[in-house]
N, CA, C and O atoms as CSV, one atom per row, in Angstrom:
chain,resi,resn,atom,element,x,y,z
A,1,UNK,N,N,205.657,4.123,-34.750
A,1,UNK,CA,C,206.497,5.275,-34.976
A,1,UNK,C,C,206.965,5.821,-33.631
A,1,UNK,O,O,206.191,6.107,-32.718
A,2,UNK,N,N,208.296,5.944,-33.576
A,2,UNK,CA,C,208.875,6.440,-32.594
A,2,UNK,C,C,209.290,8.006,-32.460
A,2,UNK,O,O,209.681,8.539,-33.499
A,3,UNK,N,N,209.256,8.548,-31.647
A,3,UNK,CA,C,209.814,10.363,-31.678
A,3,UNK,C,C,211.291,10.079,-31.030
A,3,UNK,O,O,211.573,9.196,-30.220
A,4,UNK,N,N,211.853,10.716,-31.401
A,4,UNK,CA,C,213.259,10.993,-31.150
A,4,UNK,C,C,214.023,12.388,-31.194
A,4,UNK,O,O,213.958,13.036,-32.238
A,5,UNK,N,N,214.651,12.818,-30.252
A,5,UNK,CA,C,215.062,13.799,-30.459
A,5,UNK,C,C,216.873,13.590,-30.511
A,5,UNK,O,O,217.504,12.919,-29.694
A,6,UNK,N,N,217.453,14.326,-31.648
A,6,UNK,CA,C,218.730,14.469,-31.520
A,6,UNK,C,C,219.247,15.517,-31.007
A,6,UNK,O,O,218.764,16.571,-31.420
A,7,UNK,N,N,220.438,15.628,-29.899
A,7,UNK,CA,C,220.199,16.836,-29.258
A,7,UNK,C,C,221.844,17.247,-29.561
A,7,UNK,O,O,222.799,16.570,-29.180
A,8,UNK,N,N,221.909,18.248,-30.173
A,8,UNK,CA,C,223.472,18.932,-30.394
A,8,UNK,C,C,223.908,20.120,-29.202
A,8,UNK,O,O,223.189,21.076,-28.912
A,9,UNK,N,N,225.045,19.872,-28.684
A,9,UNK,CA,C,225.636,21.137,-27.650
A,9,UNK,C,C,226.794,21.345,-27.717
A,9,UNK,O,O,227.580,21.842,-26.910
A,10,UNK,N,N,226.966,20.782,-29.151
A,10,UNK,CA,C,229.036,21.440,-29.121
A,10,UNK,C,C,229.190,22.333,-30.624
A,10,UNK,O,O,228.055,22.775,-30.805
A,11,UNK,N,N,229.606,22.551,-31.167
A,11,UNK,CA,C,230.322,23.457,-32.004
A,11,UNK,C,C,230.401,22.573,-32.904
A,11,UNK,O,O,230.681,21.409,-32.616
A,12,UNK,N,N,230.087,23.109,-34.571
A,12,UNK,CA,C,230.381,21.944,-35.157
A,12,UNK,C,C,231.853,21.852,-36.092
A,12,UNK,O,O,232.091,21.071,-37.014
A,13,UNK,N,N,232.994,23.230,-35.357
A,13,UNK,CA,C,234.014,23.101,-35.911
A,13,UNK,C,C,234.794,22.192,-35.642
A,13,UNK,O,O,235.539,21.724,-36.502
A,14,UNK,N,N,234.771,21.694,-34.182
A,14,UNK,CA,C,235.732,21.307,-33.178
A,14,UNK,C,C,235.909,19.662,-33.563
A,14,UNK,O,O,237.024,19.224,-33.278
A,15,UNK,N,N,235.145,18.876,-34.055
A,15,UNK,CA,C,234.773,17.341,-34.373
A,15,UNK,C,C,234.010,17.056,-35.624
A,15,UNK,O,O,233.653,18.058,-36.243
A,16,UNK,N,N,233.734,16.064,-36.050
A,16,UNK,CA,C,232.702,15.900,-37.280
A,16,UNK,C,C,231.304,14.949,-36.134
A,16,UNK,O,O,230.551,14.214,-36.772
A,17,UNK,N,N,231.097,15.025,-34.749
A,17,UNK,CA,C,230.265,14.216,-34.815
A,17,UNK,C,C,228.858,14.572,-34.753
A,17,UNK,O,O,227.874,13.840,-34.643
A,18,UNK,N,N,228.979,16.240,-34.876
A,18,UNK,CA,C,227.782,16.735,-35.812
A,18,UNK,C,C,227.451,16.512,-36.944
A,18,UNK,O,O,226.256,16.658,-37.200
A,19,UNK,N,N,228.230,16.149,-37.858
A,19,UNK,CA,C,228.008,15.907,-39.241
A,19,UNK,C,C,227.048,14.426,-39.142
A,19,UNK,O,O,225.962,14.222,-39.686
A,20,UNK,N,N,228.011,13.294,-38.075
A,20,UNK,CA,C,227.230,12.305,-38.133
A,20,UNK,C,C,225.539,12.089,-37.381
A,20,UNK,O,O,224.766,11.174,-37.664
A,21,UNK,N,N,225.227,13.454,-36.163
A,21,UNK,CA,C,224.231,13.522,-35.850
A,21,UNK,C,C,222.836,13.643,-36.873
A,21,UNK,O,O,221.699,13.176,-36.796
A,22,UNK,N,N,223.717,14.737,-38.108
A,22,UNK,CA,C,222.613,15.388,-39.120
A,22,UNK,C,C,222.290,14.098,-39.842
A,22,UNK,O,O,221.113,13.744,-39.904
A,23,UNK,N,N,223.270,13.350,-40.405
A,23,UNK,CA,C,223.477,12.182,-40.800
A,23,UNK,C,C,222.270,11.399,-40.481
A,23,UNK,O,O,221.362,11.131,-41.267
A,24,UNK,N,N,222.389,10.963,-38.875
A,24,UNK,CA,C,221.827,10.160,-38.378
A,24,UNK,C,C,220.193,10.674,-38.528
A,24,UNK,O,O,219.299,9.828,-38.550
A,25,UNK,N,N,219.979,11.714,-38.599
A,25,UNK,CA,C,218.512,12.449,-38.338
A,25,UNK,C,C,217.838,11.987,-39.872
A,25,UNK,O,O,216.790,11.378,-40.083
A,26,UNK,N,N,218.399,12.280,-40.413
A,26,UNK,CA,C,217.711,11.840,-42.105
A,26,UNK,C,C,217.340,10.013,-42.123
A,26,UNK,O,O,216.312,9.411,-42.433
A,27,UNK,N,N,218.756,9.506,-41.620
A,27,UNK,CA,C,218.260,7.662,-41.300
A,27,UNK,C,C,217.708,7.650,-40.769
A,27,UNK,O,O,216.799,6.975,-41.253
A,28,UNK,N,N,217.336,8.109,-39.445
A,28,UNK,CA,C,216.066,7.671,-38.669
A,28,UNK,C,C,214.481,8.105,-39.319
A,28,UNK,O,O,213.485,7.608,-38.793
A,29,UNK,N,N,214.382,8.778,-40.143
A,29,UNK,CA,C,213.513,8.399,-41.114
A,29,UNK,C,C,213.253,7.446,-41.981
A,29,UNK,O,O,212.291,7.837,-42.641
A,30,UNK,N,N,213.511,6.651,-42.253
A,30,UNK,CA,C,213.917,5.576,-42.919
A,30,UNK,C,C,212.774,4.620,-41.921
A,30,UNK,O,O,211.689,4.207,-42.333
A,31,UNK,N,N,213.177,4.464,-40.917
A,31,UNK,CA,C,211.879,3.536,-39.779
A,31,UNK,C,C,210.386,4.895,-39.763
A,31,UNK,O,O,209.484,4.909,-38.924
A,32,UNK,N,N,210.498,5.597,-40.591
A,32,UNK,CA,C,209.337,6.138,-39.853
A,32,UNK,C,C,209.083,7.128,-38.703
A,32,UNK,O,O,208.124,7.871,-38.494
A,33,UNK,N,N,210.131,6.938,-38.071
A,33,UNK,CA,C,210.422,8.249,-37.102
A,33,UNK,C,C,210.188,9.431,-37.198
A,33,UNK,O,O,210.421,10.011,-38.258
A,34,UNK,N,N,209.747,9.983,-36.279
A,34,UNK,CA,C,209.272,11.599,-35.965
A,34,UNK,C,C,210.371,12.217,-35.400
A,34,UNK,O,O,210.223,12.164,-34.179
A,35,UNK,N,N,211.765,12.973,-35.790
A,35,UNK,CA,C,213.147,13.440,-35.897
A,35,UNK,C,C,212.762,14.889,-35.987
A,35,UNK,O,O,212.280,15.596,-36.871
A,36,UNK,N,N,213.233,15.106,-34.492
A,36,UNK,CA,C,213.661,16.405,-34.622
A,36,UNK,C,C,215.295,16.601,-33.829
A,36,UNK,O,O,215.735,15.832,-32.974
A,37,UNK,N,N,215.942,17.714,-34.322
A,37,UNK,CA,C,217.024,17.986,-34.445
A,37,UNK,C,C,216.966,19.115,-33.500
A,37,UNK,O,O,216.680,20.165,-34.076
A,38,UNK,N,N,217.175,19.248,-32.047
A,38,UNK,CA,C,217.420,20.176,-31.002
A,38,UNK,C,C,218.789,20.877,-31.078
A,38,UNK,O,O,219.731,20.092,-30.973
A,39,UNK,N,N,219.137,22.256,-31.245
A,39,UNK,CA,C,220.618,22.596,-30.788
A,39,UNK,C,C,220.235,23.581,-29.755
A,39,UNK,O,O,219.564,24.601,-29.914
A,40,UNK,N,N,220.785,23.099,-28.631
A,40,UNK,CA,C,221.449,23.883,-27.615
A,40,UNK,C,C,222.303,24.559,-27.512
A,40,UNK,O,O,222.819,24.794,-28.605
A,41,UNK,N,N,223.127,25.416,-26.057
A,41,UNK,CA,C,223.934,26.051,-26.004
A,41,UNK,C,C,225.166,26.006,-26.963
A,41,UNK,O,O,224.902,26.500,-28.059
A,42,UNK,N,N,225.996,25.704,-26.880
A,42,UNK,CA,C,227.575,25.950,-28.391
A,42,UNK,C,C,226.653,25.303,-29.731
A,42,UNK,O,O,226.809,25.829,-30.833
A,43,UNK,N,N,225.782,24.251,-29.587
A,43,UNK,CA,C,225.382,23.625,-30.527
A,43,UNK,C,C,224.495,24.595,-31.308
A,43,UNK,O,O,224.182,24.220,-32.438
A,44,UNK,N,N,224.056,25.736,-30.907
A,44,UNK,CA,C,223.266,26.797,-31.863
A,44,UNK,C,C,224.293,27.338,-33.301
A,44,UNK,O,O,223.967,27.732,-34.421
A,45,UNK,N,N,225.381,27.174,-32.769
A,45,UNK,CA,C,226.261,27.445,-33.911
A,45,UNK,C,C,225.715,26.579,-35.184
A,45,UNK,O,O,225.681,27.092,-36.302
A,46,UNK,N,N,225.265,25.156,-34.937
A,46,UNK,CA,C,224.843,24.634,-36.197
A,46,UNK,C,C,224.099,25.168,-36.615
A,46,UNK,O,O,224.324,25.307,-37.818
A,47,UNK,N,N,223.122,25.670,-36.279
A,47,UNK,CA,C,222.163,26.078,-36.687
A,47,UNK,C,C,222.788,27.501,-38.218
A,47,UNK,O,O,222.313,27.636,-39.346
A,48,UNK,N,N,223.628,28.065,-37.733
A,48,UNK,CA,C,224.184,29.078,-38.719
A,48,UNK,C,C,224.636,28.885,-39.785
A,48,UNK,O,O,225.560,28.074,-39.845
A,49,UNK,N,N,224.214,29.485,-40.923
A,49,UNK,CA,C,224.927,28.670,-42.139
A,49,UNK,C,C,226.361,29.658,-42.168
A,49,UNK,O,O,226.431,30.865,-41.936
A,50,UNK,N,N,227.714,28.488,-42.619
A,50,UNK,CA,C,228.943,29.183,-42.674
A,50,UNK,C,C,229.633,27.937,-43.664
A,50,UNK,O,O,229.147,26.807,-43.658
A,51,UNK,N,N,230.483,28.194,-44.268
A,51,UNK,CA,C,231.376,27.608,-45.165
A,51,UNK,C,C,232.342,26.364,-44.469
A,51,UNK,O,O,233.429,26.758,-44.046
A,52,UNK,N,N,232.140,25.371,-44.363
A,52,UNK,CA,C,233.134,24.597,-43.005
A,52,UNK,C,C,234.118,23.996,-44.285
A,52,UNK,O,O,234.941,23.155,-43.924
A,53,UNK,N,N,234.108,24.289,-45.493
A,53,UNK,CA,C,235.256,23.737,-46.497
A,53,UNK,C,C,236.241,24.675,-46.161
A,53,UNK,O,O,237.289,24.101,-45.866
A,54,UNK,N,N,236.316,25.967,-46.088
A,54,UNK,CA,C,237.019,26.722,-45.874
A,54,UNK,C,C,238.147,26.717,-44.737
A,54,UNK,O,O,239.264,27.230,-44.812
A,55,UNK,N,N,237.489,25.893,-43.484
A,55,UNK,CA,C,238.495,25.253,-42.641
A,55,UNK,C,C,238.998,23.893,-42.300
A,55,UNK,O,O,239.738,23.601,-41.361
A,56,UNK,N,N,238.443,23.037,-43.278
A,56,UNK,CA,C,238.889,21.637,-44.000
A,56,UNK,C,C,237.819,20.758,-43.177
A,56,UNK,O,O,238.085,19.577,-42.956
A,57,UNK,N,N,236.358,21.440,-42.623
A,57,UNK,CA,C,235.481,20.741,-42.322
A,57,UNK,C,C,234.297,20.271,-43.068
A,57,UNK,O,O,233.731,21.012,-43.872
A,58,UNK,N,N,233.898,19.053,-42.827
A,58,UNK,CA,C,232.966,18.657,-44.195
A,58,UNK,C,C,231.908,19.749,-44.198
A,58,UNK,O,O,232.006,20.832,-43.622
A,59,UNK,N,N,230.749,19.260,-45.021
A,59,UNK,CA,C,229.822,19.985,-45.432
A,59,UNK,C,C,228.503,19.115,-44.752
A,59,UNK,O,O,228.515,17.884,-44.767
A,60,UNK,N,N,227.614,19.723,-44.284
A,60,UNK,CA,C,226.356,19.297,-43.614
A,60,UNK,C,C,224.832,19.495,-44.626
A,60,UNK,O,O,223.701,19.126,-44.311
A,61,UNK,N,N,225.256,20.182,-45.876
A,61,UNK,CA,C,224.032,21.002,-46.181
A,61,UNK,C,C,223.601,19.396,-47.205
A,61,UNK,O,O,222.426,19.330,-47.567
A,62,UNK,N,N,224.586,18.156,-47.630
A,62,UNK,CA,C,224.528,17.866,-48.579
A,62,UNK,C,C,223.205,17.027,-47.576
A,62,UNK,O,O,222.324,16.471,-48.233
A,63,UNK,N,N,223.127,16.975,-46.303
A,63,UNK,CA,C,221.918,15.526,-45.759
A,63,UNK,C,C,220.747,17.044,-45.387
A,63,UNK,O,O,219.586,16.732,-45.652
A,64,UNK,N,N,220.843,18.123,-44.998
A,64,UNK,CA,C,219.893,19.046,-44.333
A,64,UNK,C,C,218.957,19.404,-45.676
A,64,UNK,O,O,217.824,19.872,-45.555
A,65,UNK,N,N,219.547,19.137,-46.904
A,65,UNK,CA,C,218.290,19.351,-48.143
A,65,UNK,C,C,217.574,18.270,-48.135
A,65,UNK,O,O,216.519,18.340,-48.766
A,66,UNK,N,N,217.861,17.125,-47.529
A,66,UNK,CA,C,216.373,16.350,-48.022
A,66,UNK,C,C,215.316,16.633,-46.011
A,66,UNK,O,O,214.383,15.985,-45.535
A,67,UNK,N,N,215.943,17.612,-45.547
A,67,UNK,CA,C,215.172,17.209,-44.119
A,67,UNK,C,C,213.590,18.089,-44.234
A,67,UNK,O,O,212.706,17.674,-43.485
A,68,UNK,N,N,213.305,19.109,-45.027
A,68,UNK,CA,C,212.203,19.258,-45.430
A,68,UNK,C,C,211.121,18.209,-46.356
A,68,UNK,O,O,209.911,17.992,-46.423
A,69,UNK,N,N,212.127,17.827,-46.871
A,69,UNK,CA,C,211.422,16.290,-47.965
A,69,UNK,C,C,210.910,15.530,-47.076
A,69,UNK,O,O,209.710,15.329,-47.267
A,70,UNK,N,N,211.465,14.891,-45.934
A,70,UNK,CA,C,211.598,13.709,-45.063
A,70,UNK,C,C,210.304,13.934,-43.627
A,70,UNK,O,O,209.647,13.081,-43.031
A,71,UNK,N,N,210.349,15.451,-43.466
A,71,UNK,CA,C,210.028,15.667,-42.288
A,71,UNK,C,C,210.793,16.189,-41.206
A,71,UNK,O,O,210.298,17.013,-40.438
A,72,UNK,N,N,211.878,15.804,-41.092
A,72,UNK,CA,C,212.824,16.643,-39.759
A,72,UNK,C,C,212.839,17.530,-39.612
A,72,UNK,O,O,213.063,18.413,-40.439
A,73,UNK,N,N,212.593,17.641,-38.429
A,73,UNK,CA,C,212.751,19.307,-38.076
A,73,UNK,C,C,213.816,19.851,-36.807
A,73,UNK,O,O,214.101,19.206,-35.798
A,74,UNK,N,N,214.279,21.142,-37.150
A,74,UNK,CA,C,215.861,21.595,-36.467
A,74,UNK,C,C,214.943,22.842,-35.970
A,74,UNK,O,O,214.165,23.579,-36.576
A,75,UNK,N,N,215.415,22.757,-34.426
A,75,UNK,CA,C,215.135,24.019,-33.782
A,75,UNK,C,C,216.621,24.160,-32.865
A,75,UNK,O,O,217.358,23.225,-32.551
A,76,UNK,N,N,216.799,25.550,-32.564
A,76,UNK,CA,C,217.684,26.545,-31.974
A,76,UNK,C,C,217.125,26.837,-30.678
A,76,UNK,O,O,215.899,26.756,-30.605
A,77,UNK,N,N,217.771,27.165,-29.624
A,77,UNK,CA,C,217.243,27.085,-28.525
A,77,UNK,C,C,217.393,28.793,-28.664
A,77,UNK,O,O,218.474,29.220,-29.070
A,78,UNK,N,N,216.325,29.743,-28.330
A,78,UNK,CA,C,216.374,31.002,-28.392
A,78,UNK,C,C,217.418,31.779,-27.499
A,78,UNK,O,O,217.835,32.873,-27.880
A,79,UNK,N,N,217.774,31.307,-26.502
A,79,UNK,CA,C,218.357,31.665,-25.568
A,79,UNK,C,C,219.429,32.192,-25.766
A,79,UNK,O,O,219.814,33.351,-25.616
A,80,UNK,N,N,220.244,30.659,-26.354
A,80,UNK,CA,C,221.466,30.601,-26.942
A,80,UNK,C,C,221.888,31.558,-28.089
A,80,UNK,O,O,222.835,32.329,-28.240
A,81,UNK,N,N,220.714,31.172,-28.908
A,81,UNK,CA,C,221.136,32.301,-30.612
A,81,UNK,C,C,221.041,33.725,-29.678
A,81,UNK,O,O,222.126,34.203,-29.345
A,82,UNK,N,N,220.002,34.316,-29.310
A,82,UNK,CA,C,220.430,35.845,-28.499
A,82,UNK,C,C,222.227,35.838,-27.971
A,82,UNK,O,O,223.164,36.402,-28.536
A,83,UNK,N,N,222.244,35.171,-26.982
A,83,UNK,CA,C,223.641,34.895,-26.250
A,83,UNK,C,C,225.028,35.451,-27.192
A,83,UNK,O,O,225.924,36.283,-27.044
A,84,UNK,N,N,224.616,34.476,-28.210
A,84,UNK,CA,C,225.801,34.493,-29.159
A,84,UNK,C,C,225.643,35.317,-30.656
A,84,UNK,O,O,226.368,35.520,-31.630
A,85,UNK,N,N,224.579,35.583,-30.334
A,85,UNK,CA,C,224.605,36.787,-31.615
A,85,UNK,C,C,224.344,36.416,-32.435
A,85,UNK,O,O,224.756,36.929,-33.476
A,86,UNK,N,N,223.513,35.313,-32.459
A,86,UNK,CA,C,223.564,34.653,-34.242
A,86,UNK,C,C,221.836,35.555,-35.077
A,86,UNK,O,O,220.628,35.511,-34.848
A,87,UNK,N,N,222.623,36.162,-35.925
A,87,UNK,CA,C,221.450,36.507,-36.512
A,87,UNK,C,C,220.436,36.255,-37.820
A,87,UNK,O,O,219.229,36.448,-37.960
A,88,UNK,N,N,221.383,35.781,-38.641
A,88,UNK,CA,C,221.149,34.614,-39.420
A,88,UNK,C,C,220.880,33.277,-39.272
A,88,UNK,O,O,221.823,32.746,-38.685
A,89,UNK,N,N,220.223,32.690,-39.479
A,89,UNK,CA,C,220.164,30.822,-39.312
A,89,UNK,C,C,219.851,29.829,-40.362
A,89,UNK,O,O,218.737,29.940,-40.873
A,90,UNK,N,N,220.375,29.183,-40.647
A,90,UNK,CA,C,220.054,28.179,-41.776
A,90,UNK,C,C,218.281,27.839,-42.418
A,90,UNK,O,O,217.466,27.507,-41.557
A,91,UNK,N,N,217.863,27.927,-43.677
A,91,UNK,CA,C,216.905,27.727,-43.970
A,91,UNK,C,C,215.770,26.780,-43.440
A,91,UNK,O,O,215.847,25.712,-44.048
A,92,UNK,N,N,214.722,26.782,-42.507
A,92,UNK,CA,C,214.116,25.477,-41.674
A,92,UNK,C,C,214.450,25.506,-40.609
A,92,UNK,O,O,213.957,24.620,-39.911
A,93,UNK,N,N,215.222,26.283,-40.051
A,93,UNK,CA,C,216.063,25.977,-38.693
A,93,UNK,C,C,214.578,26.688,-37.574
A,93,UNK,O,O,214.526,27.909,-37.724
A,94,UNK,N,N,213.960,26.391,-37.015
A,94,UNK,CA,C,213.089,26.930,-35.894
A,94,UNK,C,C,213.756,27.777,-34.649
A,94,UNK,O,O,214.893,27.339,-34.470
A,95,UNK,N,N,213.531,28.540,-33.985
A,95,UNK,CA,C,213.552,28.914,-32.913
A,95,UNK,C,C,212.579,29.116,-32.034
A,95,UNK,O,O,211.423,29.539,-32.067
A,96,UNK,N,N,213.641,28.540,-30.895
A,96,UNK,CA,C,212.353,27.936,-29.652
A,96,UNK,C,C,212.870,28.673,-28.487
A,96,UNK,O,O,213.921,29.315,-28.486
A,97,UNK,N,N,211.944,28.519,-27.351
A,97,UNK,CA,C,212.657,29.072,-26.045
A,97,UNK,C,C,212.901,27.470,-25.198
A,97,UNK,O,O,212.256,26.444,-25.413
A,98,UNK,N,N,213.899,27.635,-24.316
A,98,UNK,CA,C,214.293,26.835,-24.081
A,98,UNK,C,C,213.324,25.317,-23.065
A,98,UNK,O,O,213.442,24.092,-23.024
A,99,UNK,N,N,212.494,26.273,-22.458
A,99,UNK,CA,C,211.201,25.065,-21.638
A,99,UNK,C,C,210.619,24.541,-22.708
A,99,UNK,O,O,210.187,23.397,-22.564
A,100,UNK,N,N,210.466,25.118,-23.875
A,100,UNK,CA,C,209.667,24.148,-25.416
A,100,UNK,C,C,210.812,23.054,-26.070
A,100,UNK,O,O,210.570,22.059,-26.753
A,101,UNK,N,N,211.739,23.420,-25.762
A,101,UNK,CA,C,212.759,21.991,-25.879
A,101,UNK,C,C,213.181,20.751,-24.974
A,101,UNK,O,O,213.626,19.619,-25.157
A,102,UNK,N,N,212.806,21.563,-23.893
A,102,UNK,CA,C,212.889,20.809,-22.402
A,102,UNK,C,C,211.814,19.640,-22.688
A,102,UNK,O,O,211.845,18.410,-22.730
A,103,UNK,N,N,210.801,20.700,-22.871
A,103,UNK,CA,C,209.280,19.955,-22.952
A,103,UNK,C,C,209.526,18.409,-24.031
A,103,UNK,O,O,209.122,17.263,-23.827
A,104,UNK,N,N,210.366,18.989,-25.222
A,104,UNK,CA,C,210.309,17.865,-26.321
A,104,UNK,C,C,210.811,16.989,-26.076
A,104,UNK,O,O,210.366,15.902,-26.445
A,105,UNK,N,N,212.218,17.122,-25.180
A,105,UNK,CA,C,212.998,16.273,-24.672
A,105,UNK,C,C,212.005,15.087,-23.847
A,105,UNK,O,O,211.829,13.928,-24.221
A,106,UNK,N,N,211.445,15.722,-22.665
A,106,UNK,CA,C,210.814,14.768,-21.831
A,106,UNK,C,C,209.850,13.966,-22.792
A,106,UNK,O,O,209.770,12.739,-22.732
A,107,UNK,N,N,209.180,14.672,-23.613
A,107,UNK,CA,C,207.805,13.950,-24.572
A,107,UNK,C,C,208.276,13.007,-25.267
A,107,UNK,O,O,207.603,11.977,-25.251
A,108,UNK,N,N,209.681,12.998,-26.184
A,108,UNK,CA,C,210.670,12.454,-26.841
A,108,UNK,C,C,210.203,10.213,-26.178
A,108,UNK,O,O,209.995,9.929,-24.999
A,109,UNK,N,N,210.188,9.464,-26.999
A,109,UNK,CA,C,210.511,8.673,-27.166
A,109,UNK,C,C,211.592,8.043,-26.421
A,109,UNK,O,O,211.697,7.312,-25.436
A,110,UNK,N,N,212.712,8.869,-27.663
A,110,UNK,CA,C,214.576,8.352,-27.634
A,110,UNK,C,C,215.046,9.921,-27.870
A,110,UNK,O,O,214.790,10.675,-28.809
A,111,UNK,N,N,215.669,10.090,-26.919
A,111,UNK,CA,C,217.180,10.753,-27.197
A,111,UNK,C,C,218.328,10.771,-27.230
A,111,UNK,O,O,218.879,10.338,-26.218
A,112,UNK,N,N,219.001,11.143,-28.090
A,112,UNK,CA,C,220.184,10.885,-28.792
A,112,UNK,C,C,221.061,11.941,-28.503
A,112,UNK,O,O,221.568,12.371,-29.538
A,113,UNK,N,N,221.374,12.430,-27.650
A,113,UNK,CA,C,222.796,13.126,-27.083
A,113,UNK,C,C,224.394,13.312,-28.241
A,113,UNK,O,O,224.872,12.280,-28.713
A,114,UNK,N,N,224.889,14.352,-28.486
A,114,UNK,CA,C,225.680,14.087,-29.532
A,114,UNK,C,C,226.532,15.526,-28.381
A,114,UNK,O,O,227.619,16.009,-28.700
């Protein structure tokens, strides 16, 4: 079993290749993998739940319901959510300070940059 971290830092209005990160986090269970889902700076925005049909962007929630089933786990970098005001966050979503992500990163296996 491998650890892996997927690490998000962009916005997930701007592209879909967040959609394919969340995507990817649920398959890498599939081998057995220990998947966690890091968002960083702009990438804390995922972390927020918001309507992305409304601006003709897909939907993420349909792969993030089985990530409690599976094991994955999504943390927010604390820093960031303060920064930007997010005060709400998606159901499961963790918040961390940012040296406890640092930390996961280095401990990490594989990381996956998105």
């Amino acid at each position: 079993m491998k650890s892996v971290v997927i690490l998000l830092r962009h916005t997930p209005l701007n592209h879909i290749k967040n959609l394919e990160a969340f995507r990817l986090g649920l398959g890498l269970t599939l081998g057995h993998n220990e998947v966690v889902v890091a968002m960083l700076d702009e990438g804390v925005f995922n972390a927020a739940p918001f309507r992305p049909g409304v601006v003709d962007r897909p939907e993420v929630d349909e792969f993030l319901g089985y990530y409690g089933d599976v094991g994955v786990r999504m943390v927010a970098e604390r820093e960031s959510v303060e920064r930007f005001g997010l005060g709400t966050l998606r159901g499961g979503v963790e918040v961390l300070d940012r040296k406890s992500i640092v930390d996961a990163l280095r401990q990490a296996d594989v990381v996956i940059p998105f």
